[in-house]
C-alpha positions in Angstrom: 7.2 12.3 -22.7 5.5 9.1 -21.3 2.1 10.0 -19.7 1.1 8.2 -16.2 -2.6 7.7 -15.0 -2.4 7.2 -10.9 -5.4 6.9 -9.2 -5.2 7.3 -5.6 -2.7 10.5 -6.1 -3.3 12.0 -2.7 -2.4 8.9 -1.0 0.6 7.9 0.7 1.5 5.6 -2.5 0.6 8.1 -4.5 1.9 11.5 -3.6 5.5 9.0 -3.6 5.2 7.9 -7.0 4.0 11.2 -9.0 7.3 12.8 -7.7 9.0 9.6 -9.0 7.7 9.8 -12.2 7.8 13.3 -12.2 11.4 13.5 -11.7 11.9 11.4 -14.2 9.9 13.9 -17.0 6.6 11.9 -17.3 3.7 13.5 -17.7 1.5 12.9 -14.7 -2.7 12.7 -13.9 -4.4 11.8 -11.0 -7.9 10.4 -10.3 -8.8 11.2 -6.8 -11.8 11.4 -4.8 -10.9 14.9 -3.6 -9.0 18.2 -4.9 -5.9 18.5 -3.2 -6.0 21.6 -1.1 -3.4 22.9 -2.9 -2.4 22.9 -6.5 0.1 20.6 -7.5 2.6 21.7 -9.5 2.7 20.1 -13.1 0.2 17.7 -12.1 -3.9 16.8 -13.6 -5.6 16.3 -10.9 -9.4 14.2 -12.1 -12.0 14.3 -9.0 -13.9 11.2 -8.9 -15.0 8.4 -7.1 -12.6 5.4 -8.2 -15.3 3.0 -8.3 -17.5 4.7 -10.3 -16.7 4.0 -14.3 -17.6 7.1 -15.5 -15.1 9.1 -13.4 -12.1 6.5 -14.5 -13.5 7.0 -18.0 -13.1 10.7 -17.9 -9.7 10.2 -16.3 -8.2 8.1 -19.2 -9.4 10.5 -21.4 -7.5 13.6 -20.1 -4.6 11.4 -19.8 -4.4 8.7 -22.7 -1.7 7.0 -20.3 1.1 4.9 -21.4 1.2 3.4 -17.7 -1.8 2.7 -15.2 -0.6 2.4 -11.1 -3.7 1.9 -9.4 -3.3 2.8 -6.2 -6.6 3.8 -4.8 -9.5 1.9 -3.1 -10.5 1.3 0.8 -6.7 0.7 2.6 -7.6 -0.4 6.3 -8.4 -4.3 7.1 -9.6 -3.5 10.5 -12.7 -1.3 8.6 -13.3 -3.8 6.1 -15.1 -6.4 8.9 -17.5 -3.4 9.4 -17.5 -2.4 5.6 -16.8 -5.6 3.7 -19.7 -4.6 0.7 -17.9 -0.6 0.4 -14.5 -2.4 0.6 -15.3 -4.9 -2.4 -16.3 -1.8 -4.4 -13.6 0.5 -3.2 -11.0 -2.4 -4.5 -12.4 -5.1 -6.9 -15.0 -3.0 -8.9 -13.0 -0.5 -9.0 -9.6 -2.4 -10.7 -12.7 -4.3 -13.1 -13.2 -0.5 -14.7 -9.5 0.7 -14.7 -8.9 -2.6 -16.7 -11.5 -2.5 -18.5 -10.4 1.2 -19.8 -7.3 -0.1 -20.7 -8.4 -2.8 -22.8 -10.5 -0.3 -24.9 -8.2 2.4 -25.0 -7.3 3.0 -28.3 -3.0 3.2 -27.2 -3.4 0.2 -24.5 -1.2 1.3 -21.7 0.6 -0.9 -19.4 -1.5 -1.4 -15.7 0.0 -1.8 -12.5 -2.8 -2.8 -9.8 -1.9 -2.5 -5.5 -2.3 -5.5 -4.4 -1.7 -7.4 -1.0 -0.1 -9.9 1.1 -3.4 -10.1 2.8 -4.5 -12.5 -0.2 -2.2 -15.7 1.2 -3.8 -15.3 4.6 -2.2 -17.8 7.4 0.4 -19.7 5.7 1.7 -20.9 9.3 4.4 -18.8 9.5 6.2 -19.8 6.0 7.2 -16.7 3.8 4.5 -16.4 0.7 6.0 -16.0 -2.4 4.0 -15.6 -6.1 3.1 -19.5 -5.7 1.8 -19.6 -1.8 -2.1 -19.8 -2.8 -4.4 -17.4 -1.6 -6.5 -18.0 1.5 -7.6 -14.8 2.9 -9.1 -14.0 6.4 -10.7 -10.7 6.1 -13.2 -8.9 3.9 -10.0 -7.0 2.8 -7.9 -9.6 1.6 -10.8 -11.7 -0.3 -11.2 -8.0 -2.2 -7.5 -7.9 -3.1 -7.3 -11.7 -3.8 -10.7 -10.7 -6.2 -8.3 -7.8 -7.1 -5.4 -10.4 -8.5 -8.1 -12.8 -9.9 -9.3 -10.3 -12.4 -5.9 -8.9 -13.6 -4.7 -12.5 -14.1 -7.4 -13.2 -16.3 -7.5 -9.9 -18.2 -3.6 -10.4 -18.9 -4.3 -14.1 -20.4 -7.3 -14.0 -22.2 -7.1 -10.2 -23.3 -3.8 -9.9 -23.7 -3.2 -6.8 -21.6 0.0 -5.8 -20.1 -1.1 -5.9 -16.6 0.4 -7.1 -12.7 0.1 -6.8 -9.2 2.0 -6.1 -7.0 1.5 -8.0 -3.2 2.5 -5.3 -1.2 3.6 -5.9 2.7 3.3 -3.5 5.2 4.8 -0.1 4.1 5.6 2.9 6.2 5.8 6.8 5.7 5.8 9.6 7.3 2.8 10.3 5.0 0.5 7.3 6.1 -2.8 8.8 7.9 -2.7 8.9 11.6 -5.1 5.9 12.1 -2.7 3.3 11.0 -1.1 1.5 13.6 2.6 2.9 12.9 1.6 6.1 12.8 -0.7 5.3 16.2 2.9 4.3 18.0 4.8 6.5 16.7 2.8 9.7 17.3 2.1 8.8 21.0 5.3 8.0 21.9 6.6 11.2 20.6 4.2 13.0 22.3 5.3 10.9 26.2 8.7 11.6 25.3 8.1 15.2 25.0 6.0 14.9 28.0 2.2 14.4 27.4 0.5 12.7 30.0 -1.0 9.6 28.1 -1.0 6.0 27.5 -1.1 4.6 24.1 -4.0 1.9 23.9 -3.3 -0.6 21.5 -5.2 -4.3 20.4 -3.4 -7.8 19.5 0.7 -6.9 19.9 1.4 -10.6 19.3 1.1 -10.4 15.3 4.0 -10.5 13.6 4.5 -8.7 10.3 7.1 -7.1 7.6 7.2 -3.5 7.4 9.3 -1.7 4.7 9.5 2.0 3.4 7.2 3.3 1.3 9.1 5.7 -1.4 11.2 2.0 -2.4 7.7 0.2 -2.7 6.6 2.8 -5.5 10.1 2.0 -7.2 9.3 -1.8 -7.7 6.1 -0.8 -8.8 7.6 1.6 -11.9 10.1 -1.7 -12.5 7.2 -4.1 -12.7 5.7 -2.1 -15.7 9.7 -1.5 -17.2 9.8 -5.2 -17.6 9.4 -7.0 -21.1 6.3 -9.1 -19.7 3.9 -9.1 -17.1 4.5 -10.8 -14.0 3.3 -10.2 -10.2 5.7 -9.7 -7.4 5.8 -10.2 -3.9 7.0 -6.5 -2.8 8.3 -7.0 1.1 11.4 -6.1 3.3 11.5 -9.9 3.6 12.2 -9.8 7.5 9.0 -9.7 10.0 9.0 -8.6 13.5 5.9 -8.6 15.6 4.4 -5.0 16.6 5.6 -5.6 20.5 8.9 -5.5 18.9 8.0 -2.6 16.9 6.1 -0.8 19.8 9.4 -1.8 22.0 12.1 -0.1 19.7 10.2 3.1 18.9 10.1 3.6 22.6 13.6 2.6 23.3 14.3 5.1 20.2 13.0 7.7 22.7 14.8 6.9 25.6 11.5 5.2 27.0 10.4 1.6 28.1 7.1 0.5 26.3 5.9 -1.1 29.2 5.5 1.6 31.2 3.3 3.2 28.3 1.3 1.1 27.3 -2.1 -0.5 27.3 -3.6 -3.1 25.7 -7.9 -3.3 25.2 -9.7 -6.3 24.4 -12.2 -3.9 21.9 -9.7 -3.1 19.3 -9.2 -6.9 18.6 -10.1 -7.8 14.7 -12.5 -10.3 14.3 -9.9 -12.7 12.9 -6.3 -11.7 12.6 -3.1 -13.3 10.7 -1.0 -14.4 13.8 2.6 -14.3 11.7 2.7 -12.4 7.8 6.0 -13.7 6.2 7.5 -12.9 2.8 9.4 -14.2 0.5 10.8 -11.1 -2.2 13.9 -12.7 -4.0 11.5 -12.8 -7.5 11.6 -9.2 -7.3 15.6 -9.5 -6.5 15.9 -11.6 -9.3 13.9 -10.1 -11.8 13.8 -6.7 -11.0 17.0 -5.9 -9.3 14.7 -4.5 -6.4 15.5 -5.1 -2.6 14.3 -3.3 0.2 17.2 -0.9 1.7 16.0 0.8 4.5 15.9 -1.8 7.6 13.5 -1.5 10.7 15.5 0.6 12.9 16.4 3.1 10.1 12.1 3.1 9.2 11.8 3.7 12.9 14.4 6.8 13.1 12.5 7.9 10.2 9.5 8.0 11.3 10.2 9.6 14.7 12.3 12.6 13.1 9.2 13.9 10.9 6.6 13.2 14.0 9.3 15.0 16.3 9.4 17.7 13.6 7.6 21.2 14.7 4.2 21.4 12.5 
Protein backbone atom coordinates (compact mmCIF):
# COMPACT_ATOMS: atom_id res chain seq x y z
CA UNK A 1 0.00 0.00 0.00
CA UNK A 2 1.71 3.34 -1.36
CA UNK A 3 1.50 6.08 1.34
CA UNK A 4 0.62 9.86 0.21
CA UNK A 5 1.66 13.06 2.17
CA UNK A 6 -0.88 16.07 0.94
CA UNK A 7 -0.57 19.14 2.49
CA UNK A 8 -3.36 21.37 2.00
CA UNK A 9 -5.98 18.32 2.51
CA UNK A 10 -8.96 20.54 3.31
CA UNK A 11 -8.58 22.41 0.26
CA UNK A 12 -10.39 22.33 -2.91
CA UNK A 13 -7.18 20.47 -4.46
CA UNK A 14 -6.98 18.58 -1.75
CA UNK A 15 -10.18 17.03 -0.46
CA UNK A 16 -10.22 15.98 -4.68
CA UNK A 17 -7.04 14.15 -4.62
CA UNK A 18 -7.27 12.11 -1.10
CA UNK A 19 -10.49 10.50 -2.53
CA UNK A 20 -8.40 9.88 -5.70
CA UNK A 21 -5.77 8.31 -4.05
CA UNK A 22 -8.01 6.80 -1.73
CA UNK A 23 -9.93 5.00 -4.17
CA UNK A 24 -7.17 3.76 -5.54
CA UNK A 25 -5.95 1.87 -1.88
CA UNK A 26 -3.14 4.41 -0.94
CA UNK A 27 -2.60 5.18 2.29
CA UNK A 28 -3.39 8.87 2.82
CA UNK A 29 -2.10 11.96 5.57
CA UNK A 30 -2.74 15.29 5.57
CA UNK A 31 -0.92 18.38 6.92
CA UNK A 32 -3.41 21.16 7.39
CA UNK A 33 -3.61 24.18 9.25
CA UNK A 34 -6.96 23.16 10.88
CA UNK A 35 -8.82 19.80 11.98
CA UNK A 36 -11.52 19.13 9.75
CA UNK A 37 -14.73 19.44 11.55
CA UNK A 38 -15.38 16.15 10.94
CA UNK A 39 -13.37 12.96 10.95
CA UNK A 40 -12.38 11.78 7.84
CA UNK A 41 -12.74 8.42 7.17
CA UNK A 42 -9.36 6.42 6.69
CA UNK A 43 -7.56 9.55 6.63
CA UNK A 44 -4.26 11.21 9.18
CA UNK A 45 -5.08 14.26 9.48
CA UNK A 46 -1.39 16.47 10.88
CA UNK A 47 -2.44 20.19 12.17
CA UNK A 48 0.20 22.59 11.38
CA UNK A 49 1.07 25.57 9.87
CA UNK A 50 2.66 24.69 6.33
CA UNK A 51 5.31 27.01 6.59
CA UNK A 52 6.55 26.27 9.66
CA UNK A 53 9.38 23.20 9.43
CA UNK A 54 8.63 21.72 12.41
CA UNK A 55 4.92 20.90 11.60
CA UNK A 56 6.05 19.43 7.92
CA UNK A 57 8.64 17.55 9.93
CA UNK A 58 6.20 15.95 12.17
CA UNK A 59 4.03 15.30 9.16
CA UNK A 60 6.63 13.22 7.18
CA UNK A 61 7.11 11.37 10.14
CA UNK A 62 3.60 9.90 10.65
CA UNK A 63 3.47 9.33 7.07
CA UNK A 64 7.04 8.18 5.60
CA UNK A 65 5.32 9.04 2.06
CA UNK A 66 6.24 7.47 -1.07
CA UNK A 67 4.56 10.65 -2.86
CA UNK A 68 4.55 14.44 -1.74
CA UNK A 69 1.39 16.76 -3.54
CA UNK A 70 1.91 20.00 -2.05
CA UNK A 71 -0.97 21.61 -2.37
CA UNK A 72 -1.11 24.20 0.40
CA UNK A 73 0.04 27.83 0.73
CA UNK A 74 -1.83 31.41 0.30
CA UNK A 75 -4.24 30.74 -3.07
CA UNK A 76 -5.71 34.29 -3.92
CA UNK A 77 -3.50 36.90 -6.14
CA UNK A 78 -5.79 39.69 -5.45
CA UNK A 79 -4.61 39.27 -1.38
CA UNK A 80 -1.14 38.85 -2.28
CA UNK A 81 -0.71 42.86 -3.28
CA UNK A 82 -1.86 43.49 0.40
CA UNK A 83 0.14 40.37 1.79
CA UNK A 84 3.06 39.84 -0.58
CA UNK A 85 5.69 39.01 2.81
CA UNK A 86 2.70 36.16 4.27
CA UNK A 87 2.27 35.04 0.69
CA UNK A 88 6.07 34.40 0.03
CA UNK A 89 5.96 32.28 3.25
CA UNK A 90 2.67 30.68 2.68
CA UNK A 91 4.25 29.37 -0.80
CA UNK A 92 8.08 29.53 -1.29
CA UNK A 93 9.17 28.82 2.38
CA UNK A 94 6.90 26.56 2.71
CA UNK A 95 7.81 24.21 -0.66
CA UNK A 96 11.92 24.99 0.62
CA UNK A 97 10.84 22.63 3.92
CA UNK A 98 8.67 20.07 2.17
CA UNK A 99 11.67 19.59 -0.15
CA UNK A 100 13.98 19.76 2.12
CA UNK A 101 12.14 16.71 4.16
CA UNK A 102 12.27 14.84 1.19
CA UNK A 103 15.69 15.01 0.50
CA UNK A 104 16.57 13.75 4.08
CA UNK A 105 13.97 11.29 4.33
CA UNK A 106 15.46 8.16 4.81
CA UNK A 107 12.86 6.36 1.74
CA UNK A 108 13.02 9.73 -0.58
CA UNK A 109 9.54 10.00 -1.95
CA UNK A 110 8.54 11.46 -5.10
CA UNK A 111 7.27 15.46 -4.73
CA UNK A 112 4.70 17.04 -6.57
CA UNK A 113 4.63 20.99 -5.88
CA UNK A 114 1.22 23.45 -7.08
CA UNK A 115 2.43 25.59 -9.10
CA UNK A 116 1.04 28.48 -11.45
CA UNK A 117 0.47 29.96 -14.72
CA UNK A 118 0.84 33.22 -12.90
CA UNK A 119 4.73 32.69 -13.21
CA UNK A 120 4.78 33.64 -17.23
CA UNK A 121 2.92 36.78 -16.52
CA UNK A 122 1.92 38.85 -19.87
CA UNK A 123 3.10 36.80 -22.66
CA UNK A 124 0.88 39.10 -25.13
CA UNK A 125 -1.67 36.84 -25.56
CA UNK A 126 0.54 33.76 -26.82
CA UNK A 127 -0.25 30.41 -25.00
CA UNK A 128 2.74 29.64 -22.35
CA UNK A 129 4.00 26.33 -22.48
CA UNK A 130 7.07 24.76 -20.09
CA UNK A 131 9.59 27.10 -22.22
CA UNK A 132 7.54 30.61 -22.18
CA UNK A 133 9.95 32.32 -19.38
CA UNK A 134 8.62 33.50 -16.35
CA UNK A 135 7.82 37.19 -15.90
CA UNK A 136 5.29 37.58 -13.16
CA UNK A 137 3.15 40.59 -12.26
CA UNK A 138 1.98 40.01 -8.76
CA UNK A 139 3.38 39.24 -5.36
CA UNK A 140 1.67 35.81 -6.07
CA UNK A 141 3.16 34.81 -9.09
CA UNK A 142 6.92 35.93 -8.17
CA UNK A 143 6.13 33.31 -5.00
CA UNK A 144 5.12 30.52 -7.37
CA UNK A 145 7.85 31.39 -9.99
CA UNK A 146 10.26 31.26 -6.44
CA UNK A 147 8.16 28.10 -5.92
CA UNK A 148 9.50 26.49 -9.54
CA UNK A 149 13.06 27.96 -9.03
CA UNK A 150 13.67 25.93 -5.95
CA UNK A 151 12.21 22.52 -7.15
CA UNK A 152 14.27 22.92 -10.41
CA UNK A 153 17.30 23.16 -8.53
CA UNK A 154 16.61 20.59 -5.86
CA UNK A 155 15.76 17.99 -8.75
CA UNK A 156 19.32 18.84 -10.58
CA UNK A 157 21.67 19.24 -8.13
CA UNK A 158 20.08 16.79 -5.40
CA UNK A 159 18.83 14.48 -7.43
CA UNK A 160 15.19 14.43 -6.10
CA UNK A 161 12.21 13.20 -7.95
CA UNK A 162 10.40 16.45 -7.85
CA UNK A 163 7.94 18.78 -10.50
CA UNK A 164 5.46 21.30 -10.76
CA UNK A 165 2.77 21.52 -12.02
CA UNK A 166 1.54 25.34 -13.70
CA UNK A 167 -1.88 24.98 -12.91
CA UNK A 168 -4.59 27.42 -14.84
CA UNK A 169 -7.58 28.42 -13.47
CA UNK A 170 -9.57 25.44 -11.97
CA UNK A 171 -13.10 25.28 -10.80
CA UNK A 172 -15.24 23.27 -8.22
CA UNK A 173 -18.09 23.31 -6.55
CA UNK A 174 -15.67 23.08 -3.55
CA UNK A 175 -13.60 26.48 -4.24
CA UNK A 176 -14.35 29.01 -1.25
CA UNK A 177 -16.92 31.59 -1.90
CA UNK A 178 -14.54 34.50 -2.39
CA UNK A 179 -13.17 33.36 -5.63
CA UNK A 180 -14.57 35.00 -8.51
CA UNK A 181 -16.36 31.81 -10.02
CA UNK A 182 -17.88 31.03 -7.07
CA UNK A 183 -18.80 35.13 -6.65
CA UNK A 184 -20.85 34.71 -10.19
CA UNK A 185 -22.10 31.85 -9.83
CA UNK A 186 -23.64 32.10 -6.27
CA UNK A 187 -25.21 35.52 -7.12
CA UNK A 188 -26.76 34.65 -10.15
CA UNK A 189 -28.31 31.66 -8.47
CA UNK A 190 -29.59 33.60 -5.93
CA UNK A 191 -31.37 36.51 -8.91
CA UNK A 192 -32.67 33.64 -10.63
CA UNK A 193 -34.33 32.39 -7.65
CA UNK A 194 -35.32 35.82 -6.92
CA UNK A 195 -33.06 37.83 -4.50
CA UNK A 196 -33.06 41.34 -5.02
CA UNK A 197 -29.30 42.09 -5.71
CA UNK A 198 -26.69 43.09 -8.13
CA UNK A 199 -23.47 41.33 -8.37
CA UNK A 200 -20.49 43.87 -8.21
CA UNK A 201 -17.63 42.77 -9.93
CA UNK A 202 -13.89 44.48 -10.92
CA UNK A 203 -11.85 44.24 -14.44
CA UNK A 204 -14.37 41.74 -16.75
CA UNK A 205 -12.03 42.38 -19.73
CA UNK A 206 -9.36 39.65 -18.63
CA UNK A 207 -9.35 36.75 -20.38
CA UNK A 208 -8.42 33.44 -18.86
CA UNK A 209 -8.66 29.33 -19.01
CA UNK A 210 -10.73 27.79 -16.63
CA UNK A 211 -10.93 23.86 -16.31
CA UNK A 212 -12.33 21.42 -13.65
CA UNK A 213 -10.70 20.71 -10.76
CA UNK A 214 -11.11 16.73 -9.87
CA UNK A 215 -9.15 16.26 -13.77
CA UNK A 216 -6.36 18.74 -12.45
CA UNK A 217 -5.60 16.45 -9.43
CA UNK A 218 -5.41 13.50 -12.09
CA UNK A 219 -2.46 15.09 -14.02
CA UNK A 220 -0.96 15.81 -10.93
CA UNK A 221 -0.93 11.74 -9.68
CA UNK A 222 0.44 11.15 -13.60
CA UNK A 223 3.21 13.70 -13.19
CA UNK A 224 4.61 11.59 -10.20
CA UNK A 225 3.66 7.99 -12.28
CA UNK A 226 6.12 9.11 -14.81
CA UNK A 227 9.77 7.57 -15.18
CA UNK A 228 11.39 11.14 -14.74
CA UNK A 229 10.59 14.39 -13.47
CA UNK A 230 9.31 16.93 -15.72
CA UNK A 231 6.91 20.14 -15.15
CA UNK A 232 3.68 20.53 -17.02
CA UNK A 233 1.61 23.12 -18.09
CA UNK A 234 -1.89 21.82 -16.59
CA UNK A 235 -4.79 23.97 -18.56
CA UNK A 236 -8.15 23.42 -20.55
CA UNK A 237 -6.04 25.05 -23.33
CA UNK A 238 -9.05 27.34 -24.43
CA UNK A 239 -9.46 31.02 -22.60
CA UNK A 240 -12.49 33.06 -22.57
CA UNK A 241 -12.61 36.30 -20.78
CA UNK A 242 -14.86 36.48 -17.45
CA UNK A 243 -17.63 38.81 -19.39
CA UNK A 244 -17.99 35.76 -21.31
CA UNK A 245 -18.05 33.71 -18.37
CA UNK A 246 -20.31 36.13 -16.33
CA UNK A 247 -22.51 36.19 -19.70
CA UNK A 248 -23.12 32.28 -20.03
CA UNK A 249 -23.75 31.58 -16.36
CA UNK A 250 -26.54 34.07 -16.65
CA UNK A 251 -27.85 32.97 -19.90
CA UNK A 252 -27.55 29.35 -18.09
CA UNK A 253 -30.27 30.84 -15.77
CA UNK A 254 -32.48 32.23 -18.17
CA UNK A 255 -31.08 35.76 -17.32
CA UNK A 256 -29.16 38.66 -19.24
CA UNK A 257 -25.94 39.68 -17.37
CA UNK A 258 -26.39 43.10 -18.17
CA UNK A 259 -29.23 43.68 -16.34
CA UNK A 260 -27.35 42.27 -13.19
CA UNK A 261 -24.54 43.56 -13.00
CA UNK A 262 -22.09 46.13 -11.75
CA UNK A 263 -18.85 46.89 -12.15
CA UNK A 264 -16.57 49.08 -9.31
CA UNK A 265 -13.48 50.73 -9.87
CA UNK A 266 -12.18 49.54 -6.02
CA UNK A 267 -11.98 45.83 -6.77
CA UNK A 268 -9.41 46.53 -9.59
CA UNK A 269 -5.84 44.65 -8.82
CA UNK A 270 -3.03 46.76 -8.76
CA UNK A 271 -1.72 45.26 -12.01
CA UNK A 272 -3.61 42.49 -13.78
CA UNK A 273 -2.78 39.94 -16.77
CA UNK A 274 -4.97 41.33 -19.62
CA UNK A 275 -5.17 37.69 -21.59
CA UNK A 276 -3.74 34.17 -19.72
CA UNK A 277 -3.23 31.60 -22.56
CA UNK A 278 -2.03 28.00 -22.38
CA UNK A 279 -0.48 25.69 -24.19
CA UNK A 280 -1.08 21.79 -22.50
CA UNK A 281 -0.18 19.33 -25.50
CA UNK A 282 3.19 18.33 -23.20
CA UNK A 283 0.87 16.94 -20.80
CA UNK A 284 -1.19 15.33 -23.96
CA UNK A 285 1.89 13.94 -25.14
CA UNK A 286 3.50 12.75 -22.18
CA UNK A 287 0.97 12.06 -19.93
CA UNK A 288 -2.00 11.13 -21.93
CA UNK A 289 -3.88 14.01 -19.92
CA UNK A 290 -6.42 16.39 -21.58
CA UNK A 291 -8.91 18.39 -20.06
CA UNK A 292 -12.64 16.84 -20.76
CA UNK A 293 -15.05 18.85 -19.29
CA UNK A 294 -15.50 22.20 -21.56
CA UNK A 295 -16.83 25.65 -20.28
CA UNK A 296 -20.35 25.18 -20.66
CA UNK A 297 -20.38 21.66 -18.97
CA UNK A 298 -18.04 23.60 -15.77
CA UNK A 299 -20.73 26.14 -15.92
CA UNK A 300 -23.83 23.50 -15.58
CA UNK A 301 -21.80 22.13 -12.95
CA UNK A 302 -21.33 24.62 -11.04
CA UNK A 303 -24.87 25.98 -11.01
CA UNK A 304 -26.47 22.50 -10.10
CA UNK A 305 -24.53 22.19 -6.68
CA UNK A 306 -25.09 26.22 -5.93
CA UNK A 307 -28.86 25.51 -6.98
CA UNK A 308 -28.71 22.48 -4.65
CA UNK A 309 -30.88 22.98 -1.27
CA UNK A 310 -28.09 23.28 1.68
Amino acid sequence: MPTALITGILGQDGSYLRELLGARGYRVVGLDQVAPPAPLPGIEVVVGDVSDADAIARAFAVATPDEVYHLAGQTSVGRSFAEPAMTFRSLALSTLHVLEAARAAPKRPKVLVAGSGEVFGDTGGEPASESTPFRPVSPYGSAKAAVAHLTATYRSSFGLFACVAHFYNHESPRRPPHFVTQKIVRAACRIAQGAAERLTLGDTSVVRDFGWAPEYVEAATRMLAADAPRDFVIASGESVSLDAFVERVFAALGLRAAEHVTHEQALMRAAEIPVMRANPSAAAASLGWRAEVRLDDLIGRLIEAASAPS
